[in-house]
N, C-alpha and C positions, 0 to 999 in steps of 0.2 A: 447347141445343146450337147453335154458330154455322154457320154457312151451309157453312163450310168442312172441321168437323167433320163431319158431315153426310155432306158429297162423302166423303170420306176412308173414314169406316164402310163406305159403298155401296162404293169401288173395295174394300177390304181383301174387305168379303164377298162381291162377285164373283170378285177370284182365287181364294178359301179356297172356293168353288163349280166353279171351270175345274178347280183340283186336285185337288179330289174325285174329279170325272169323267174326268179325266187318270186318275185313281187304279187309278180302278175299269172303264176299259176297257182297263187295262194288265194289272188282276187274271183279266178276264175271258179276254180274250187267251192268259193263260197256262193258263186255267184248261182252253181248249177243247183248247192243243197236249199240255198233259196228259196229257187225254182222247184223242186219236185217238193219243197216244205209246202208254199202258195198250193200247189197244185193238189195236193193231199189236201188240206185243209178247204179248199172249194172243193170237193167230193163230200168229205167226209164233214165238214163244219170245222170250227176254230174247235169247237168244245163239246158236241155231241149233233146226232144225226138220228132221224127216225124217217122210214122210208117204207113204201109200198110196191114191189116188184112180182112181174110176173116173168119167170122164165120156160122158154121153149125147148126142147132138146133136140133134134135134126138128128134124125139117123136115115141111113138107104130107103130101110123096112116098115119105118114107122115115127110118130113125133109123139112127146109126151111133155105135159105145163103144167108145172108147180109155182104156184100163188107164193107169198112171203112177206111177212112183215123183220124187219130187222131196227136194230136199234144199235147206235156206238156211243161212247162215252171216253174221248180221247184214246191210246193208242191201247190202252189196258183192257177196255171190256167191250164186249160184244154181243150180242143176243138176237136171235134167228127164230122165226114162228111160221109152221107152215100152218097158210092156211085151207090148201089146196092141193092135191084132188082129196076129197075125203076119207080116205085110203089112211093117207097121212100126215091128217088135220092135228094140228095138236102137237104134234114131234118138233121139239126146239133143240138148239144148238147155244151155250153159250160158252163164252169166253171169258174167263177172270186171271188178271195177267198170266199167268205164264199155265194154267191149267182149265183142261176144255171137257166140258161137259154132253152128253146128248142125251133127253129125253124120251122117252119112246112110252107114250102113253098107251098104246096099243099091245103091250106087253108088261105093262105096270114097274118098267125097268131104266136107271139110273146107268150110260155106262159112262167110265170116263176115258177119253180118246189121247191115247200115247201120240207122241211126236210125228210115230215112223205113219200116222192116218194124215198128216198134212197135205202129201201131192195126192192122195187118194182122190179120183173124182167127188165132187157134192153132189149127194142124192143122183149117180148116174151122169151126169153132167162134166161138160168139158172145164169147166172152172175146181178147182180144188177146193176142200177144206180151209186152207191157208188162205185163197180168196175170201172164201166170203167169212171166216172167223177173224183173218187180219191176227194171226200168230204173229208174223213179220211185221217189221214196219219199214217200209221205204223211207221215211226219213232218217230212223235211227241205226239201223241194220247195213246200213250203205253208205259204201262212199262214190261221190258224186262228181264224175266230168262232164263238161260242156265238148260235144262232137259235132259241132254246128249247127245251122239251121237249115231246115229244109220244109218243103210244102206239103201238105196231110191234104186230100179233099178242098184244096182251095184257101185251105189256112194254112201262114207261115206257122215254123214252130221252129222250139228249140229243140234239137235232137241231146238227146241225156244218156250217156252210160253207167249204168246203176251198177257195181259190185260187190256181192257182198265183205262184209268184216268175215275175218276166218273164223272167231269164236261165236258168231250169229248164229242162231238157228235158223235157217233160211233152204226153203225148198230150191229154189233156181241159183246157179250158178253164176248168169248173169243175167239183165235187164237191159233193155234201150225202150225210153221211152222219147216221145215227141207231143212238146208239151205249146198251148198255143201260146203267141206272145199276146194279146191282146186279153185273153181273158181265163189264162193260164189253165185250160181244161187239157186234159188227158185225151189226145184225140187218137192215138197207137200206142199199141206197147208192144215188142215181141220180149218171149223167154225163151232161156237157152236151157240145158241141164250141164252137170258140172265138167262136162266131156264138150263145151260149146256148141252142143247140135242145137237148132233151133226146133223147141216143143210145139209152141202155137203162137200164133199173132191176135190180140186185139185190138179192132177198130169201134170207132165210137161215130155214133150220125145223130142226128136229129135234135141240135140243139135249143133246146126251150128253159124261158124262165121256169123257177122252179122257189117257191119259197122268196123270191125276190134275184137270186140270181138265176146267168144262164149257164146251163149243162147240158152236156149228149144225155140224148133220154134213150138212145136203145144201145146196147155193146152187144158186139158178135163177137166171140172165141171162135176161131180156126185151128185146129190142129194140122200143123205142120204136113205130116207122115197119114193126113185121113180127109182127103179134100170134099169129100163128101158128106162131110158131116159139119155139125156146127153148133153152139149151143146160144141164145137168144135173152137179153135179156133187156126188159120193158119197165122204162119208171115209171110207174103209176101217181107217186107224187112221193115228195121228198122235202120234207122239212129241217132245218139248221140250227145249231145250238139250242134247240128244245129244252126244257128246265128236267132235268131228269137224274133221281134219287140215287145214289151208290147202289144201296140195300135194293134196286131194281134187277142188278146184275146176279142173282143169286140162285141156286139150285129150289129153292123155294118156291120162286117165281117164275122158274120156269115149266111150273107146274100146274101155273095159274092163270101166265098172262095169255091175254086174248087180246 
């Protein structure tokens, strides 16, 4: 073979090498946003969710539990009802795409919640705003690699690094979650802020059917930087793709529903 032949073979089989690798972290790619799609959507339903929670708070000095009815309607709306402690029965939270509402019957007052309240704690609690209204979306807001797998409490999983898009409105700077492979639940998740410190860790236990599938029914939030505390939270029961009305998601009705 001439010298030139030679060169030729070598360039053809290093492109047919870039392509490959082109190939297959394009396959990979798709394969993780897949995975946290699936995984989102057994959480939250294909197409809405309506759920019964009761959360604990854990502090050194003392614990406090707030009841909750909450409702989603794909990545856009959200609606939150406390029913519990009495104190602050009645106080809703919703969400209509890109603007967040909070009810406070207890002061006969409508306020609506700027962006910069997203990492603020809910109601006290180790979970944000951006948790339980779902400002963010992990499937749209992020792009999505495969970090391997690894073992969570006895379950393999897929370890996922979530980053967000620069123009996302996105409270955490990054994500790693560990997703199971058998029945694609969320069994960890740690957040970082945009400096990569790690804020807190959640872990997921107690998996039970729920509506016809199976889910962790209780999630603990860890804070990083406060190992004494923790905040708890208990599915009561949880229903999926429920038949539920636009004109539900509305400052109206959050003034109504029970």
């Amino acid at each position: 073979m001439s010298r030139n032949n030679t060169e030729r073979v070598k360039a053809i089989t290093a492109l047919l090498f870039i392509a490959v690798g082109l190939g297959s972290a394009s396959v990979t790619a798709q394969d993780a946003t897949e995975i946290i799609r699936k995984a989102d959507e057994r959480w939250n339903g294909e197409k809405s969710s309506e759920s019964y929670m009761t959360m604990t708070i854990v502090r050194p000095t003392w614990e406090r539990t707030i009841e909750f009815k909450n409702w989603t309607m794909g990545s856009e709306n959200a609606l939150t009802l406390i029913m519990a402690p009495a104190k602050e029965k009645g106080q809703a939270f919703l969400k209509r795409g890109t603007e967040m509402w909070n009810w406070m019957p207890s002061i006969n007052r409508m306020i609506k919640l700027p962006p910069s309240m997203m990492a603020d704690g809910w109601m006290g609690s180790d979970y944000t705003n951006d948790d339980i209204l779902k400002e963010s979306s992990v499937v749209k807001d992020f792009t999505h690699r495969l970090a391997g797998n690894e073992t969570v409490e006895g379950v393999v999983c897929w370890k996922i690094e979530l980053v967000p898009h620069e123009d996302a409105a996105v409270v955490w700077g990054r994500i790693i979650k560990w997703i199971s492979h058998d029945e694609f639940n969320q069994m960890k998740s740690e957040y970082y802020d945009e400096e990569e410190y790690l804020v807190k860790t959640e872990f997921s236990y107690d998996v039970k059917v729920m509506d016809g599938r199976r889910i962790p029914t209780r999630l603990e939030i860890v804070p990083a930087d406060r190992s004494n505390q923790k905040t708890i939270v208990t599915v009561g029961s949880m229903k999926f793709n429920v038949p539920i009305d636009d004109a539900f998601f509305s400052q109206q009705n959050m003034r109504r529903v029970r």
